[in-house]
C-alpha positions, 0 to 999 in steps of 0.5 A: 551446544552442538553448535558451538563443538562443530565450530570448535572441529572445523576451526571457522564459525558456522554461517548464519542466514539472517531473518530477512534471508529465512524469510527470502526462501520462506515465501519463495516456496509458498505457491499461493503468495509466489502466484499473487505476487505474479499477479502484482507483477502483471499489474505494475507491467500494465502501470508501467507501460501505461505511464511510459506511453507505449499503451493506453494512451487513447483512453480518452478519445471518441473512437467508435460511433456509440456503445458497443460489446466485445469485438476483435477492435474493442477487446471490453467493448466501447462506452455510450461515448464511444471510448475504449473501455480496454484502454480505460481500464488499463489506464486506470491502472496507472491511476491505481499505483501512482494513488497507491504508492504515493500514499503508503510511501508517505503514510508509512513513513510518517507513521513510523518516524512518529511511532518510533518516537511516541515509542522511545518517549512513551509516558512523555508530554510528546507520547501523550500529545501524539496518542491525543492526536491519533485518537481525535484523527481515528474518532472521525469516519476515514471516509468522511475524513478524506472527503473532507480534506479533499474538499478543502484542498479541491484546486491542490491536484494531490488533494486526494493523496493528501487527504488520504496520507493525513488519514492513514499514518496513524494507523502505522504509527500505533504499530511501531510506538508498542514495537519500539517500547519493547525494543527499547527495553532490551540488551542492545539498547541499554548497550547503546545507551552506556557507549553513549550513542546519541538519543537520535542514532538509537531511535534512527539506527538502532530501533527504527530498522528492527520494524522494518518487517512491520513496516514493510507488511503495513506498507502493502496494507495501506497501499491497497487500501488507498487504491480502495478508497480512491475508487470509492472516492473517484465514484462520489466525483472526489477523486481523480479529475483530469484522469480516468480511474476504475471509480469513475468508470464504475460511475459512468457504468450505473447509468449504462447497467440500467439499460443493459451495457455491463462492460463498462461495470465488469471491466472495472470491477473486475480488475480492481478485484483481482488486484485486491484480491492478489495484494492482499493474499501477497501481503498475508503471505508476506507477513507469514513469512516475515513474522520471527515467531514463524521463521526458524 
């Protein structure tokens, strides 16, 4: 009310901030989620970097004569081969998000596009269908699932993205088919319904951009679980082949930890557990910040 009288003394409606705005300032002043994010940033520099050639590129050449500690040349020291266990491990970084990306971007969308139509139809033989799908998909182990994808599809060089992507979506897809259902239901769709809007540009234009917020909160979830699992992956040697990633250097380290090497091990581990631990206090502060019930 006071509201409404302020804009009748001024003569000019009162500008509102947008959710998406709220949520802007919201996170820029949670300190923990600003500092992980910080963190995410450092990563991706070190991806970039690694991917554009001006950084690790000698991962995988003989440098030194045999394993070594820490010294001023080899920061992580080097392994029983003689490589450098600092550029191994930046270098895996890139390995990291190219796996990350590639998988949440396509994870996502495919989860979201069939959401939002399981949502729309729901009750219908497609909805019935998709959720019989989803179902038989989830009842497998995922890991189990993904190594055997990755198996069949061993000579595709994105098996693993593959494998990962038909693994994830579902997930996505149960998310956005309850969201859609109650969007379905309120004013702005019956509104677009009685204009004549086509089915397609509801869906597309009018249901689908309001999950937007889950989207991008799902989105970060299933990037770091990707990276997860190819670790786990690249350790049982079904993962990256022609590359290096943290998993195979975790493997490569349970022969060397027995005889007392731990740099391979801790670089490794290391890095994949700050990464984690960072994405995943990023992505809480970012659904805390995106949540409508919080952003007032």
């Amino acid at each position: 009310m006071t509201d409404i009288m302020n804009e009748q003394l001024v003569g000019k409606p009162l500008k509102r901030e947008s959710l998406w705005t709220k949520a802007f300032v919201k996170f820029t002043r949670d300190k923990t989620g600003m500092f992980s994010l910080f963190i995410v940033g450092v990563y991706l520099l070190i991806a970039i970097l690694a991917w554009s050639g001006v950084i690790a590129q000698n991962w995988d050449e003989l440098q030194a004569s045999g394993q070594m500690g820490p010294t001023a040349t080899y920061w992580f020291g080097t392994t029983i081969n003689g490589q450098d266990i600092f550029d191994r491990a930046m270098y895996s970084t890139k390995t990291a998000f190219e796996v990350g990306l590639i998988v949440a971007i396509f994870s996502t969308f495919i989860g979201a596009v069939t959401g939002s139509l399981m949502g729309y139809y729901s009750g219908s033989v497609l909805d019935e269908f998709l959720l019989w799908l989803m179902n038989s998909i989830d009842c497998i182990p995922y890991f189990l699932l993904v190594a055997a994808i990755a198996v069949a599809l061993e000579d595709n060089p994105y098996a693993m993205h593959i494998a990962m992507t038909m693994a994830f979506w579902t997930s996505t897809a149960r998310v956005i088919r309850g969201e859609v259902i109650k969007l379905k239901n309120m004013e702005f769709t019956e509104a677009a319904h009685s204009l004549g809007v086509p089915t397609y540009k509801i869906i597309f234009k009018h249901l689908m951009p309001n999950t937007s917020h889950i989207i991008l909160v799902d989105m970060t979830l299933l990037f770091i679980t990707a990276i997860k699992s190819e670790v786990i992956l690249s350790f049982l040697g079904l993962g990256v082949k022609d590359s290096i990633s943290w998993g195979l250097m975790i493997a490569e380290a349970s022969s060397e930890v027995t005889a007392g090497h731990f740099c391979n091990f801790f670089a490794a581990s290391g890095m994949l557990f700050v990464l984690v631990l960072a994405f995943n206090t990023f992505s809480d502060s970012l659904q805390d910040a995106l949540d409508p019930r919080k952003v007032s």
